[in-house]
C-alpha positions in Angstrom: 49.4 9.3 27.7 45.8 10.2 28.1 45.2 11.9 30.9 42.5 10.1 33.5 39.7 9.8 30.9 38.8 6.2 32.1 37.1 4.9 35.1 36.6 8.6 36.4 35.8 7.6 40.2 34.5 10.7 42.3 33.9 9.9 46.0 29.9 10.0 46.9 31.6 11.8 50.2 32.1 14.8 48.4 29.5 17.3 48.5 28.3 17.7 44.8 28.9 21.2 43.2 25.6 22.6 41.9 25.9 24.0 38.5 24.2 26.4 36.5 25.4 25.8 32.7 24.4 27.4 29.3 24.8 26.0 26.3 25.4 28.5 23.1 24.3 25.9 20.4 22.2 25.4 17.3 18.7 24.0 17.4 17.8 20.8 18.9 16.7 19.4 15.9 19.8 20.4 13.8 22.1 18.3 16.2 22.7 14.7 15.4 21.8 12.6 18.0 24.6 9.6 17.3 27.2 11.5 17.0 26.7 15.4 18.7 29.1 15.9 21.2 27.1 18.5 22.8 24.3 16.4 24.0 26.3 14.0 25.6 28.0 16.7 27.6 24.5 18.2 28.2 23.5 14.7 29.4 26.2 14.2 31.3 25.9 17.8 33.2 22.3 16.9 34.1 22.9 13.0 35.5 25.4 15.3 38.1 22.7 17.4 38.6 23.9 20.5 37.2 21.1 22.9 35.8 21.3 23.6 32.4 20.1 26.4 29.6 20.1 26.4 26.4 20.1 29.4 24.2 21.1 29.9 20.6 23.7 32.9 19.4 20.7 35.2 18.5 19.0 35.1 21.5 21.9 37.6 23.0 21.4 41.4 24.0 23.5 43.6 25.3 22.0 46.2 27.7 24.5 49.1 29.6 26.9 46.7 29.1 25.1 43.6 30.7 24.9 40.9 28.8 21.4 38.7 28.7 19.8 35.3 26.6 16.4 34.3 26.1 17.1 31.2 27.1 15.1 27.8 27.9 16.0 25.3 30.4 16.6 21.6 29.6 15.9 18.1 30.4 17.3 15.1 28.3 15.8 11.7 27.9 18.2 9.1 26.1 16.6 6.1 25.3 16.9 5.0 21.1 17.7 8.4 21.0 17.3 11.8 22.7 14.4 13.1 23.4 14.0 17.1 25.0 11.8 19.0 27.5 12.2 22.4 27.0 10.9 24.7 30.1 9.4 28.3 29.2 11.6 30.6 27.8 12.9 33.4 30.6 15.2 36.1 30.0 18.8 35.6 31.7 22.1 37.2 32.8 24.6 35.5 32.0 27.1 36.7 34.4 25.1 34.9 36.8 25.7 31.2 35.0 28.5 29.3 36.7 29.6 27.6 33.2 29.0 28.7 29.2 29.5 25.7 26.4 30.2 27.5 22.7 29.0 24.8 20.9 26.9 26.5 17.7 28.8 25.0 14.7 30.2 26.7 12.2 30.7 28.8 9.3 32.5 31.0 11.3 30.9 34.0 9.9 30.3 37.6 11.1 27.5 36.1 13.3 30.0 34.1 14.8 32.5 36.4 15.3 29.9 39.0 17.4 28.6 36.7 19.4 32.2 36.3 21.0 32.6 40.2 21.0 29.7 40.0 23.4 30.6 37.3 25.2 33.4 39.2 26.4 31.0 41.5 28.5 30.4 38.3 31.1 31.8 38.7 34.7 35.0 36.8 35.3 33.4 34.2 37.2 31.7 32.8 34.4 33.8 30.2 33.1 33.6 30.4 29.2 34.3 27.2 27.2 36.2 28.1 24.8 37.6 31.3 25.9 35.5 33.6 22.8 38.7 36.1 22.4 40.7 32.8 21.6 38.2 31.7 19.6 37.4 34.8 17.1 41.5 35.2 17.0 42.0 31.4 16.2 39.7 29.9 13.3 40.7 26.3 12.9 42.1 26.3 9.5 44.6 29.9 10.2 45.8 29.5 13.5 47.5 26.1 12.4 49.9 28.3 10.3 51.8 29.6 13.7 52.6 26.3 13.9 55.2 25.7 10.9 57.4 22.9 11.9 54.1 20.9 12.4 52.1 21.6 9.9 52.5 20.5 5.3 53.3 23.4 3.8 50.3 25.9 3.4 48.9 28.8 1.3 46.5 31.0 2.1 45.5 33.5 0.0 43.1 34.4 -3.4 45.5 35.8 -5.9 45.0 33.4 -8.7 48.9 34.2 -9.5 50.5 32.8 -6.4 48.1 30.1 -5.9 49.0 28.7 -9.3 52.8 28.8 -8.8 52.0 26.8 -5.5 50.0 24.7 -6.9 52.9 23.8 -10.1 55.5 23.6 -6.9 53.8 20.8 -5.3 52.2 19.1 -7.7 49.3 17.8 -5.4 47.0 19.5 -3.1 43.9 19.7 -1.0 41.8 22.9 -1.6 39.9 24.1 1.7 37.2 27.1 2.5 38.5 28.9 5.1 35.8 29.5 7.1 33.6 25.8 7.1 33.0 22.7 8.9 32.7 19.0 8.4 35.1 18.6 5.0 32.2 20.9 2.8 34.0 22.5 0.0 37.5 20.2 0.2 38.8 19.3 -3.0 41.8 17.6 -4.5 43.5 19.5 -6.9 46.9 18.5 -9.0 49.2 20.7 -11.2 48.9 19.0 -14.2 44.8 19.3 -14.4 43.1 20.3 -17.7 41.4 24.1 -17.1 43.0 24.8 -14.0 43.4 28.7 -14.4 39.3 28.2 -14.7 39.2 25.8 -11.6 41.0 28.6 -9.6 38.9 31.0 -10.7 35.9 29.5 -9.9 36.7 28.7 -6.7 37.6 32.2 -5.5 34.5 33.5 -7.0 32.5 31.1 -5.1 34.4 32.1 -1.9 34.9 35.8 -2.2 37.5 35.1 0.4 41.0 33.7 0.6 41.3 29.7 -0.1 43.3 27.4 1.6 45.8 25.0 -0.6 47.6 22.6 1.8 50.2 19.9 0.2 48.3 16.3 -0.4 49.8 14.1 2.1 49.4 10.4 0.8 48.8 8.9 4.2 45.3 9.8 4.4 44.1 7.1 2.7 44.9 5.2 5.5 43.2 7.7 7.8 43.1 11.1 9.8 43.5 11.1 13.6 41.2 13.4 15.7 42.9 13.5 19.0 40.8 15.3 21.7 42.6 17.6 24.4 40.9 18.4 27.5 43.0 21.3 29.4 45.8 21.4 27.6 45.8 17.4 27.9 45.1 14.7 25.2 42.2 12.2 26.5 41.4 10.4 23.5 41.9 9.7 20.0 40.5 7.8 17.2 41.5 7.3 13.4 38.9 8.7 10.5 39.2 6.2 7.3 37.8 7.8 4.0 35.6 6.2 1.6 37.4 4.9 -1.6 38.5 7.9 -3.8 37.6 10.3 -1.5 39.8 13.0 0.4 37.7 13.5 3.3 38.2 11.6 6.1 35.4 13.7 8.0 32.6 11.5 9.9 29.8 13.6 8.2 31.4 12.5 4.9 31.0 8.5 5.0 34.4 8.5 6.9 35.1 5.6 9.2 36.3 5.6 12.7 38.7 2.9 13.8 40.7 2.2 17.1 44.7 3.9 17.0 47.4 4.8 18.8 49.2 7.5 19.9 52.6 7.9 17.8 55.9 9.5 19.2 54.7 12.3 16.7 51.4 12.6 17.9 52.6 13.0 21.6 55.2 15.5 20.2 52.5 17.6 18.7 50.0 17.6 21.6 53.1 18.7 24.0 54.4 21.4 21.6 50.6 22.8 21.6 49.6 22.6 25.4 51.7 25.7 26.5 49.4 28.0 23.8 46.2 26.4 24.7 46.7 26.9 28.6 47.5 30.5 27.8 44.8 31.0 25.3 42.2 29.3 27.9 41.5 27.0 25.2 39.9 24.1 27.4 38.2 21.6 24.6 40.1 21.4 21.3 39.8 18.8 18.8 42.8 18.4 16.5 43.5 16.8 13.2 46.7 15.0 12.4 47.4 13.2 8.9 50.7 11.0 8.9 53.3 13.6 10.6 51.6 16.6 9.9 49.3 18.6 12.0 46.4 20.2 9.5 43.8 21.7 12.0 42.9 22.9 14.9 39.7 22.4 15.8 38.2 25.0 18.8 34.9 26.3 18.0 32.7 23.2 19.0 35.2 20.3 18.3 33.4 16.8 18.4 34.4 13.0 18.5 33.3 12.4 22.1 30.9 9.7 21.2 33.1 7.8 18.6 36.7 7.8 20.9 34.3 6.9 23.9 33.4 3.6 22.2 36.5 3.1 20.4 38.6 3.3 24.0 35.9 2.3 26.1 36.3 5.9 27.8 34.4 8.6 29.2 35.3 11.6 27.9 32.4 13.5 29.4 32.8 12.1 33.0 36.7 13.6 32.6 35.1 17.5 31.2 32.8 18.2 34.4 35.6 16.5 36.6 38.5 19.1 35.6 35.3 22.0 35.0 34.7 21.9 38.7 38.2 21.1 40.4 39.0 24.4 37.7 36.0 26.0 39.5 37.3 25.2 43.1 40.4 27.1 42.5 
């Protein structure tokens, strides 16, 4: 089922392709070195010899319709742990960069969302990971709703009225932020709770936005998959155990990853998702499957690179510059 992730084996024949990469991404010393999927994909570019920038989502202008970064390249050190050497900022067209990685986490704010409006402005030839159209039209949490025969059922909205009488239909549910990353915000929430009018309440105040409420499916206590797809293709997958009484199975939240396997329903739901991926140009996704259901899908800068790699004794990053350049040799 995965598709070539291990023992990538390119031939020192070949002449290598030469890259010039930028990275979209937040500060260096934001990132977490043991886990970031981003650095290892940096680190990986630069042992093929590929050139890479780095640039975060504020350093873009738009001028007559060209679209520039003040950008710094990049060397990585890996020793303990990363270590940087960041060249002199310099002022770059993007057009001219072979390949640009969207990898600035979220909230997917307004921020977010114009930063992909100009992306839009690069030249065809820049290959755009993930495609930022696909990106501002599919936040992780909504675009999962298209998918109704895969997903628990779902409400998304902040009128107190209907998201009470969905909450007294299914009797237990998980409570999501729309717009956030890493589990912050998720809560449990059950129909026969004291002050739950006021627990509503408070919530959409604190969003001032729709909520997500999602049907509790028991079978995360025994874990969440993340199942990475490269290309329409799954290439690795690992299962995220949550700390005792907790709902979160998230890494960032004391989760635990442990070795899995791919279910007949797992394979199901990575095929029936491939077609709108390869149409959306949605290369690197990172979904989320609890039990049967599909809850998220994750394409703004999906991570898990570093835990499936040792889990699977993989190399997930070997596999993302191997189908980046045969994609660029078409």
């Amino acid at each position: 089922m995965i598709q070539g992730a291990k023992n990538i084996k390119e031939s020192s024949k070949k002449k290598m392709i030469k890259l010039q990469i930028a990275i979209q991404m937040d500060p260096l010393n934001k990132l977490h070195h043991k886990s970031d999927s981003s650095l290892i994909l940096a680190e990986e570019a630069q042992n093929k010899g590929h050139k890479i920038f780095i640039y975060e989502p504020k350093d873009l202008t738009l001028i007559d319709n060209q679209l520039f970064a003040k950008a710094y390249s990049l060397k990585i050190e890996k020793k303990n742990k990363y270590t940087f050497k960041k060249g002199k900022d310099r002022i770059i067209n993007l057009s001219s960069i072979n390949v640009l990685l969207i990898r600035q986490d979220p909230p997917f704010n307004i921020n977010y969302i114009t930063a992909t409006y100009l992306l839009e402005h690069l030249s065809p030839k820049t290959l755009i990971i993930n495609n930022p159209k696909s990106i501002r039209d599919a936040p992780e949490k909504l675009h999962v709703t298209y998918f109704k025969n895969l997903t628990p059922p779902t409400l998304i909205s902040q009128d107190k009225i209907e998201i009470k009488k969905f909450i007294k239909k299914h009797k237990n549910l998980i409570v999501k932020p729309l717009y956030e990353k890493g589990g912050k915000g998720i809560f449990k929430i059950t129909s026969n709770e004291k002050n739950l009018d006021k627990k509503i309440k408070n919530t959409l105040k604190k969003e001032k936005l729709p909520i997500v409420v999602q049907k509790y499916i028991p079978q995360v206590k025994k874990g969440d998959k993340r199942i990475i797809l490269l290309d329409g293709n799954p290439v690795g997958i690992m299962k995220r155990i949550p700390r005792k009484n907790e709902v979160r199975a998230n890494l960032s939240r004391g989760g635990n990853a442990e070795k899995t396997i791919f279910t007949t329903r797992d394979k199901f739901i990575c095929k029936k998702l491939k077609p709108w991926l390869k149409k959306e140009e949605i290369f690197f996704a990172g979904i989320d499957i609890i039990g049967n259901y599909l809850t998220e899908i994750n394409i703004t800068s999906p991570t898990g690179i570093i835990e499936i790699n040792k889990l699977e004794d993989t190399q997930i990053e070997k596999f993302f510059w191997y189908l980046v350049e045969k994609k660029l040799k078409r």
